[in-house]
C-alpha positions as a printed NumPy array, in Angstrom:
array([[153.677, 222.467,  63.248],
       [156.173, 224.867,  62.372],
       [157.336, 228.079,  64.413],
       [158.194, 231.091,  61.697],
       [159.081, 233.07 ,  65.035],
       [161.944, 235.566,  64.115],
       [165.371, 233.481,  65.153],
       [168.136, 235.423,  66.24 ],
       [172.016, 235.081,  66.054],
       [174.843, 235.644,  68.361],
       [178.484, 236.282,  68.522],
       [180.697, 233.254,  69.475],
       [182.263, 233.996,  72.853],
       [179.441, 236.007,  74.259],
       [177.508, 234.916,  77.146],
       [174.344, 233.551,  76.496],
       [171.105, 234.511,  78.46 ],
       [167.932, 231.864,  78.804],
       [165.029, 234.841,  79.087],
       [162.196, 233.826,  80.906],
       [161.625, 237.328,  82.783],
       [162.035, 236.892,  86.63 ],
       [163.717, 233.114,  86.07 ],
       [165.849, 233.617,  83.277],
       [169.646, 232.522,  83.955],
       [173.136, 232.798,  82.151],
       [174.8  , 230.112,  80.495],
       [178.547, 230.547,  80.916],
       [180.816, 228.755,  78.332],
       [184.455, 229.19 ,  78.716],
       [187.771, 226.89 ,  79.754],
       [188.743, 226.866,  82.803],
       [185.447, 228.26 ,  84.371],
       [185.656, 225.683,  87.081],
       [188.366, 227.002,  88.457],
       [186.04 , 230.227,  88.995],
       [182.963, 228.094,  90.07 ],
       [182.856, 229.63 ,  93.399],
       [182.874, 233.058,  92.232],
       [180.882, 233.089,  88.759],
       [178.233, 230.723,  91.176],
       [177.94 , 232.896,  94.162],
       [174.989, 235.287,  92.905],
       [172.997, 232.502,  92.406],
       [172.871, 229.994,  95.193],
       [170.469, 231.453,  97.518],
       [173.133, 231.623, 100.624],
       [172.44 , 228.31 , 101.625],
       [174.059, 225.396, 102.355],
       [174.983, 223.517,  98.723],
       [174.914, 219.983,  98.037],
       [176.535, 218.747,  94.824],
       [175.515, 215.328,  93.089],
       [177.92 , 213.847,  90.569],
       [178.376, 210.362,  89.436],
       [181.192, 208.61 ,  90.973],
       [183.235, 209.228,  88.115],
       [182.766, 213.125,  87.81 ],
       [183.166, 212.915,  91.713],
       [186.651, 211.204,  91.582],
       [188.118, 213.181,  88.621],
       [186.762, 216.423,  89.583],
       [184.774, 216.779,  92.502],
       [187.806, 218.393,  94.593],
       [189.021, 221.121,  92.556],
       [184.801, 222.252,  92.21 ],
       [184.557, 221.587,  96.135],
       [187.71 , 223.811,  96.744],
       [186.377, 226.378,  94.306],
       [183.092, 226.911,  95.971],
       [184.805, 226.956,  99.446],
       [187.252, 229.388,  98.27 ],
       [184.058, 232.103,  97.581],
       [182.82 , 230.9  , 101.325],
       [179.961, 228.265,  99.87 ],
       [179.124, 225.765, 102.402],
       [179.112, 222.445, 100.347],
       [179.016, 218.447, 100.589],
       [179.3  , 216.639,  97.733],
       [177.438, 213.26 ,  97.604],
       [177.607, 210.442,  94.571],
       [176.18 , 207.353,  92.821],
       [177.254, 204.85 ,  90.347],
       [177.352, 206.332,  86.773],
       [175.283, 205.215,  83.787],
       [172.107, 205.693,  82.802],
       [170.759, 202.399,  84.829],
       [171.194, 204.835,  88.004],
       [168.924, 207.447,  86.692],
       [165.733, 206.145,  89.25 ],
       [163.436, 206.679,  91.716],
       [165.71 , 204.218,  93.502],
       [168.625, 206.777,  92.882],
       [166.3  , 209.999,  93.823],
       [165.35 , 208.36 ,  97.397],
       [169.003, 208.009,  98.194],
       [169.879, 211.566,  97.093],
       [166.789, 212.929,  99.086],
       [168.364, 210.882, 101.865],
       [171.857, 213.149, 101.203],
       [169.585, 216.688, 101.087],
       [168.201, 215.24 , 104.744],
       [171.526, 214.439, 105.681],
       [173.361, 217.317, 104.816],
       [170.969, 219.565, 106.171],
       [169.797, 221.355, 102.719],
       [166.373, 223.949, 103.863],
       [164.766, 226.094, 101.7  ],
       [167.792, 228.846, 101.383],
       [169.997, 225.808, 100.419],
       [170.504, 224.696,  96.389],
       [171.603, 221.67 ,  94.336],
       [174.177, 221.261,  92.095],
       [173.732, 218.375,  88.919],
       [177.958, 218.246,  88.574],
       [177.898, 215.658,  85.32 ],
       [176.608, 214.529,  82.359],
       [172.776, 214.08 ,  81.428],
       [172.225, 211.511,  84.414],
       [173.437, 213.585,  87.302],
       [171.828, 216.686,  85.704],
       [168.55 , 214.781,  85.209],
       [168.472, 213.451,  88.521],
       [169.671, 216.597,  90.415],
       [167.165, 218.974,  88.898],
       [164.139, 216.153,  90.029],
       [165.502, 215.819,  93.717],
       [165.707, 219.921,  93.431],
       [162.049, 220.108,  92.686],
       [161.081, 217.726,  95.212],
       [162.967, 218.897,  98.081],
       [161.051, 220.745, 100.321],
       [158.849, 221.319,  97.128],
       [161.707, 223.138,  95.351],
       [164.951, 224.297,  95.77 ],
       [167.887, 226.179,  93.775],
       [168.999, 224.062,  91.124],
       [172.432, 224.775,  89.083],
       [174.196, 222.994,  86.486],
       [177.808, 222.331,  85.496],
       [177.999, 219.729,  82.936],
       [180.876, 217.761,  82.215],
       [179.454, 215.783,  78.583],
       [179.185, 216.965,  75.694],
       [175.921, 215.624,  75.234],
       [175.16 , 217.908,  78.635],
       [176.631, 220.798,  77.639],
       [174.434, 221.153,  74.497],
       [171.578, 220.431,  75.581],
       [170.575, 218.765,  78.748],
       [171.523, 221.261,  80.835],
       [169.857, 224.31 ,  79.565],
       [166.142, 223.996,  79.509],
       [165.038, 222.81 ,  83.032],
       [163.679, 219.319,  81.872],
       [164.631, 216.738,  84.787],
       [163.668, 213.174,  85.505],
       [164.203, 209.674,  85.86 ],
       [163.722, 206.718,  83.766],
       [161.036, 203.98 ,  84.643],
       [160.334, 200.272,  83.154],
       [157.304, 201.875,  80.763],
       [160.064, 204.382,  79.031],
       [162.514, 207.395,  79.356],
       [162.479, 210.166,  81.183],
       [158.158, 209.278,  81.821],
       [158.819, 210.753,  85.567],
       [159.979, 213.969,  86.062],
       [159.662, 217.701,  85.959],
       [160.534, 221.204,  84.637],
       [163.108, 222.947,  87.235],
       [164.71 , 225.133,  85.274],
       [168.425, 226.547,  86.859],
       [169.504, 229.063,  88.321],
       [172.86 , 229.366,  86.139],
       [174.944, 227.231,  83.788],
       [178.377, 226.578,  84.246],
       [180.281, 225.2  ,  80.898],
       [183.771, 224.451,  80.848],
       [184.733, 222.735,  77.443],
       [188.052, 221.568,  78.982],
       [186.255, 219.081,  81.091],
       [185.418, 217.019,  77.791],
       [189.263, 216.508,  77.479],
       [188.424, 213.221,  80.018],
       [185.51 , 212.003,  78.177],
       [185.147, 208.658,  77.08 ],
       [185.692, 208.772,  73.495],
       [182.617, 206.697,  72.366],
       [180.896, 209.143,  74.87 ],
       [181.897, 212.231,  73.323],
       [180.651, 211.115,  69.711],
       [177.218, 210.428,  71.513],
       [176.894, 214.083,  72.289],
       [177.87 , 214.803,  68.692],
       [174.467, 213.584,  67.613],
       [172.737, 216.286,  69.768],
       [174.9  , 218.584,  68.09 ],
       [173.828, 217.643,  64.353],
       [170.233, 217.801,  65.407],
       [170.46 , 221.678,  66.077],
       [171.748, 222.064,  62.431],
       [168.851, 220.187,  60.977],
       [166.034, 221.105,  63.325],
       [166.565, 224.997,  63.291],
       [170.016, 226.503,  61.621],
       [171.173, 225.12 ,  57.791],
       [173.875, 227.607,  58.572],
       [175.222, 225.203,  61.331],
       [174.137, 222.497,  59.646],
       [176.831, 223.683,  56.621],
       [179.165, 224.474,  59.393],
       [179.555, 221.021,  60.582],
       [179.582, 219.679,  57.13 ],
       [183.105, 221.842,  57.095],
       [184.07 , 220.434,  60.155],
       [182.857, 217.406,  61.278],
       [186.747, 216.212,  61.523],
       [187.805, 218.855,  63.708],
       [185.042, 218.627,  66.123],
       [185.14 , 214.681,  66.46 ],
       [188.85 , 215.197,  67.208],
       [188.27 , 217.623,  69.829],
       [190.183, 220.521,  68.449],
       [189.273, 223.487,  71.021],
       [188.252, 226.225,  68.863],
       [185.784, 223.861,  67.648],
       [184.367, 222.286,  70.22 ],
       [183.409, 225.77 ,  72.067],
       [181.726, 226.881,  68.674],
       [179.748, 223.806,  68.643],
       [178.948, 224.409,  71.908],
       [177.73 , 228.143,  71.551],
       [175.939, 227.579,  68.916],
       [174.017, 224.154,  70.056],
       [173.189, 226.502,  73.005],
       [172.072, 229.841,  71.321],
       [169.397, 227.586,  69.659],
       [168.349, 225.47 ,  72.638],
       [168.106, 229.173,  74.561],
       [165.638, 230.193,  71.612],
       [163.49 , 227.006,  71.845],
       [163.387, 227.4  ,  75.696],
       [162.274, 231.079,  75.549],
       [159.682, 230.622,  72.429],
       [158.252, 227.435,  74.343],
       [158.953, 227.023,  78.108],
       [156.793, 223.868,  78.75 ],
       [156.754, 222.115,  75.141],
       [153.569, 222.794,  74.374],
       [154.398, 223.698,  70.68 ],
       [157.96 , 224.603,  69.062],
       [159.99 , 223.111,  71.291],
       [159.227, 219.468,  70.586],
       [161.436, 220.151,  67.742],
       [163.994, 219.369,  69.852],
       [162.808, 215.786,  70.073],
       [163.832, 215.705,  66.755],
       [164.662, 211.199,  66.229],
       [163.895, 210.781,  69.872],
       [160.342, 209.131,  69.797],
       [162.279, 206.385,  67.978],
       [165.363, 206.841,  70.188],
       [164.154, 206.328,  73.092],
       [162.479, 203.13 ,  71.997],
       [165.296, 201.875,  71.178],
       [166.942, 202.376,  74.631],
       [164.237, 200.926,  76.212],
       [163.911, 197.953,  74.557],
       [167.266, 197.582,  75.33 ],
       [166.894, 198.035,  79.111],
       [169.178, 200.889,  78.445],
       [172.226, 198.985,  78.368],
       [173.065, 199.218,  74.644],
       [173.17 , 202.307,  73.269],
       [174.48 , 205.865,  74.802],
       [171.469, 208.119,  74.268],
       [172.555, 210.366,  71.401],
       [173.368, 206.926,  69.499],
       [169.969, 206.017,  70.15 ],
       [168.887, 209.471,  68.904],
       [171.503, 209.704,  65.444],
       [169.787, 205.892,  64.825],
       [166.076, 207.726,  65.319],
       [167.166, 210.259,  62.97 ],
       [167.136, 208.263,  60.003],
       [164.13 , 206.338,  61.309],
       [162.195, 209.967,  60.985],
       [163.547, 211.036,  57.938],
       [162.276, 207.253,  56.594],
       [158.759, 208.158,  57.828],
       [158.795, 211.782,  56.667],
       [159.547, 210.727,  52.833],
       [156.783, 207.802,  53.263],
       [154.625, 210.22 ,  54.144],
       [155.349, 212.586,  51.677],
       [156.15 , 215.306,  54.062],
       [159.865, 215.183,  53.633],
       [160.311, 217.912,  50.796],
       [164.429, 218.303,  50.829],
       [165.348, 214.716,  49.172],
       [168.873, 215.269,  49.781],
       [168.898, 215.662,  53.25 ],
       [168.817, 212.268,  54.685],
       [172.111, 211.429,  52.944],
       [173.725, 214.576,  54.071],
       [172.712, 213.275,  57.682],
       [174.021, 209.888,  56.929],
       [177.431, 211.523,  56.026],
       [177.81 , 213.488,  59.092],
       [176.5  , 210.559,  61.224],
       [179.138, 208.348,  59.774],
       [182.077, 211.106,  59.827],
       [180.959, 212.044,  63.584],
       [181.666, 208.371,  64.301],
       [177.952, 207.351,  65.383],
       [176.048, 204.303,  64.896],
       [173.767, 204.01 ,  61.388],
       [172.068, 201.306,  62.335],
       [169.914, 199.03 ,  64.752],
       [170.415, 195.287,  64.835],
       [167.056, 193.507,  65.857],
       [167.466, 190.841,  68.755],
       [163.995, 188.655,  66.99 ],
       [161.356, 188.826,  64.499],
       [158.855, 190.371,  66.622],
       [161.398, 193.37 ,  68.215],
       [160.275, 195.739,  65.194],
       [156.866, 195.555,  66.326],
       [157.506, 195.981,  69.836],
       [159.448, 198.862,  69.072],
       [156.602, 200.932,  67.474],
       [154.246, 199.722,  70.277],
       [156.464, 201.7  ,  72.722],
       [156.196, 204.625,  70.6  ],
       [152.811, 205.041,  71.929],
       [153.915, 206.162,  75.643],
       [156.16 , 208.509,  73.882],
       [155.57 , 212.042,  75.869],
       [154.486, 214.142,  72.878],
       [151.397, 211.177,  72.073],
       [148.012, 212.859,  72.567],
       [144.503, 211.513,  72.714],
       [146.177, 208.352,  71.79 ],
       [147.563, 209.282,  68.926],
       [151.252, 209.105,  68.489],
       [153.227, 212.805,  67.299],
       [156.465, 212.722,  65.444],
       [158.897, 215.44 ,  64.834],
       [159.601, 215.049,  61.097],
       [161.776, 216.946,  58.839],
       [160.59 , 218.655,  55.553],
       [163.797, 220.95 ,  54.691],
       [166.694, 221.978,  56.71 ],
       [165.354, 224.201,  59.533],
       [161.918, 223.338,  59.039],
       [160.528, 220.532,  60.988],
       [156.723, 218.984,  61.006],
       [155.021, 217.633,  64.372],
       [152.924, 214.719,  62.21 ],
       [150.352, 212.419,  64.538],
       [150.762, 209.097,  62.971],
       [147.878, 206.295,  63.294],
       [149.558, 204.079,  60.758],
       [151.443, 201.491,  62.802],
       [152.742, 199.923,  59.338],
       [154.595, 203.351,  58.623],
       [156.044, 203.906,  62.06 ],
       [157.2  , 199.871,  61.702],
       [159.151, 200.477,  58.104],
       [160.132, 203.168,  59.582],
       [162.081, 201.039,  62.73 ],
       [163.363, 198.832,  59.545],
       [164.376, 201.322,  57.462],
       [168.075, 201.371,  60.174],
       [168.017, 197.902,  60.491],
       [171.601, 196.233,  60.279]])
């Protein structure tokens, strides 16, 4: 599969539109756009009561000043939290944030806001579905990793004990709220997990990009500001295009699971607990680039190590130390409940050249298990 679709570019510093006629949105990147929260927000929340979910972290560094800015335009809002990481992001979790819609009184006119990284954004958009079979749903991310791409796109979910992200559904928002400033308080290790999701846009869909952070790879994993909002545009100007091309990933857009399938493997094996996502995801990189030269569809031979060099100067993880003998096995075996398999037949995203991606079905468990190996440590 590849999409030859015309692909347009923008101006950094414009605001971006996600066009899906009658439900498209605006994504908003700008410092110090929480401050204006209340005002930029206003248009778009329905007129109802608002109930914010944030992780208690978010919630203790910055769920005043976004409480005082929505109160300031005259929003009626609660905010409501839960224990950060990605072991929160549940059914468990959901329940108790239904519980908070019940409790603060959220009807049909009311809306949700996911106030966080992936996790609260994730979990947010489900309960918004859910409640009362759909409500408003608006995100303000605070992670990198959120900023560039879990936010825009209106996939939502939680994780179960088969895999990632297995439960959930598409809820797309009714406006995005980025404020790069907000990254200033990021964990550090954090921040260079988001960086992966960043390098994936380059390879996936713009070489342009993908040269871009070749020039400045230093300057973004130091946080310099002019920087980080490019990175930031430009990871969203792409995701935007996917989104519009593709709404429900039924072809293009699975691009964007670009060293997923393997990722998220790898986090579930681990119960989660040992990698950050976009680790997991720079690791599951390598692992597809591995697979695509085995199986002769990788057609750009010097693109892994130009991946392996930006991995390593974005400060990310190159490899995956096995716990046992038998863990490489298990981890292709969960590759089968991987959400792009079909008619039992597992689909991975697979480079051939800069901006040109493959969706391969591979029935050759001996490929997809060298391929595991091939970032062993």
């Amino acid at each position: 599969m590849h999409c030859a679709a015309p692909f347009p570019h923008s101006n950094p510093g414009v605001q971006l539109t996600v066009d899906l006629g009658p439900r498209s949105y605006p994504i908003h990147i700008a410092p110090g756009l929480l401050a204006r929260a209340g005002e930029l927000l206003a248009p778009h929340l329905g007129g109802g009561r608002v109930l914010v979910v944030a992780d208690a972290t978010v919630a203790r560094l910055h769920g005043e000043t976004l409480l005082a800015a929505l109160r300031a335009a005259g929003i009626d809002a609660v905010l409501t939290s839960f224990a950060a990481g990605e072991p929160s992001k549940t059914l468990a979790t959901a329940e108790r944030l239904w519980t908070a819609c019940a409790e603060a009184r959220l009807d049909r006119s009311g809306c949700v806001i996911g106030f966080g990284g992936g996790v609260s954004g994730d979990l947010a958009g489900f309960v918004a579905a859910c409640w009362m079979r759909g409500v408003r749903f608006v995100q303000i991310p605070t992670t990198l990793l959120a900023m560039v791409d879990s936010a825009v796109g209106g996939k939502t979910g939680v994780d179960t004990a088969a895999g990632k992200n297995l439960v959930g559904a598409f809820c797309q928002p009714a406006c995005v709220l980025a404020d790069p400033t907000l990254l200033a308080t990021m964990d550090p290790r954090e921040y260079r997990a988001g960086l992966a999701e960043v390098l994936k846009y380059g390879v996936i869909k713009d070489p342009a990009f993908l040269a871009w952070l070749e020039a400045n790879a230093e300057r973004l994993r130091e946080r310099e500001s002019d920087a980080v909002a490019h990175a930031v545009h430009e990871s969203c100007r792409i995701k935007a295009w996917y989104v519009q091309v593709d709404e429900f990933e039924r072809g293009p857009r699975a691009e964007l699971n670009y060293g997923h399938t393997f990722g998220h493997a790898l986090e579930t094996e681990a119960g989660y607990a040992a990698y950050l996502h976009g680790e997991a995801v720079g690791i599951g990189m390598r692992m597809a680039c591995a697979l695509a030269a085995r199986l002769g569809v990788l057609r750009d031979a010097g693109l892994p190590a130009r991946q392996d060099a930006l991995l390593r100067r974005l400060g990310l993880p190159l490899t995956h130390a096995p716990r046992d003998a038998g863990e490489t096995a298990r981890l292709a075996a969960r590759t089968a409940l991987d959400k792009k398999s079909a008619k039992g037949r597992v689909r991975f995203i697979l480079p051939v050249e800069p901006g040109r991606m493959e969706l391969r079905a591979v029935e050759d468990v001996a490929a997809v298990e060298d391929a595991f190996r091939s970032a062993l440590g």
